[in-house]
N, C-alpha and C positions, 0 to 999 in steps of 0.2 A: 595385654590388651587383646580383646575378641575382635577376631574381622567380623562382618555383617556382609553378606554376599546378596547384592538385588537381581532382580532378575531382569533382563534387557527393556520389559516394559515398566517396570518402575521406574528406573535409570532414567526411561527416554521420558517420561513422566515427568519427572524431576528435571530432568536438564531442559525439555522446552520450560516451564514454571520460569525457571533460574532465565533461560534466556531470552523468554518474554518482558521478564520483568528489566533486565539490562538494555532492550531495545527501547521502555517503555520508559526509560529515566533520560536515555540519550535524546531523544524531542521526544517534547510534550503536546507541539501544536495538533495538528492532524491527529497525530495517530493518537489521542486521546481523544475526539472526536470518533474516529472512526473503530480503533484496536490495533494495536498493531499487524496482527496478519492481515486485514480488510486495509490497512495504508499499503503492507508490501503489496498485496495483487495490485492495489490501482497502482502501484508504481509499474510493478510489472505489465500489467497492460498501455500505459505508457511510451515506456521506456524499454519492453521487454528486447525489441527485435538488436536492440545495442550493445545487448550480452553474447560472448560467446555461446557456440552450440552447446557446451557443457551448463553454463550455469541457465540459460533457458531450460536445459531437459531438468535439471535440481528444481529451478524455482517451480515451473510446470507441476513435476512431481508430489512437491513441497504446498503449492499455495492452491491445486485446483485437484488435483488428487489426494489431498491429505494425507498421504503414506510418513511414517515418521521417520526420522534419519535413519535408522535401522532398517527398515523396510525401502529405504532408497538406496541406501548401501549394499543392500543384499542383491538388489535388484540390477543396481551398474554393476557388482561385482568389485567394489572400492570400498573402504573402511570406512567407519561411521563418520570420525575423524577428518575424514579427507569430506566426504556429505558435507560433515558441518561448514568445514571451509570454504566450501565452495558457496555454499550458502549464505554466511555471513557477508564473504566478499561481492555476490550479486548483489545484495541487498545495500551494500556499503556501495557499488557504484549506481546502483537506481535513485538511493539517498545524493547521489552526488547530481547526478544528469539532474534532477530534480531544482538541486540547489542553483545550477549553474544556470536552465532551460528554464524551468517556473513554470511549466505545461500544465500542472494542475493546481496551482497557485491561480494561473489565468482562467483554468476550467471553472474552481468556483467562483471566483470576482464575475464572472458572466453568467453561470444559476442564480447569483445572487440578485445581479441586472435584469434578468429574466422574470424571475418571480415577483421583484418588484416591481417591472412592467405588466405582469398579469393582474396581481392584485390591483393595478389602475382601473388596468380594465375588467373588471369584475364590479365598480363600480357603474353604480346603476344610470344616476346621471352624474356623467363624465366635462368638467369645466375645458374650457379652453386651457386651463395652465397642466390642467391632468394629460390631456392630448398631447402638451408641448413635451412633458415630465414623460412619459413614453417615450415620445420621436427621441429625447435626447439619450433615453434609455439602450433604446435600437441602435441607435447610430454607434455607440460607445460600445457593442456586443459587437458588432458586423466588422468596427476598425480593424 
């Protein structure tokens, strides 16, 4: 049997692929909407400050500087391995804060209250039940 030897960027190619796609089977809601790395930042901006200083400076690295595990490993001076785990496990507890806290569960229910109260008022002439359909709108955003 032939080994096939890849080079650290195809590796790392291939293993985000593989583990975009495992992130992307474990929820579908959101982060099919958004993508998966576009769900982890907004968690991490969320939820970021809840992480230890290690997995803040991974995710950091990871979701705003786009350096690949390799190039975040190289950079702490830690194996790619340990990178990934650290990684996995942030994102495994911002997936949890999330579940538990529902901060951005609540953030869209209220863009969505929002937008709905704009389109009211975007109409031109606005009835008394459209004015009321707003106030009820505001009031239920501001709770």
């Amino acid at each position: 049997m032939k080994r096939v030897m890849l080079s650290k960027k195809i590796f790392d190619s291939i293993f985000f692929f593989c583990y975009y796609l495992s992130v992307c089977i474990e929820d579908a809601d959101m982060k099919d909407e958004l993508g998966t790395v576009e769900y982890a930042s907004l968690l991490y901006d969320f939820y970021g400050v809840l992480l230890s200083d290690s997995q803040r400076e991974v995710m950091a690295l990871y979701h705003e500087d786009n350096l690949s595990l390799s190039e975040i490993a190289e950079e702490l001076g830690q194996s790619r391995q340990a990178v990934h785990y650290t990684l996995r496990k942030a994102e495994k507890a911002l997936d949890e804060y999330e579940e538990k806290l529902g901060l951005i569960a609540s953030y869209d229910e209220d863009r969505e209250l929002a937008d709905k109260a704009v389109a009211l008022l975007e109409k031109d002439n606005m009835s008394a039940d459209d004015r009321s359909a707003v106030m009820d709108i505001l009031r239920k955003i501001t709770e």
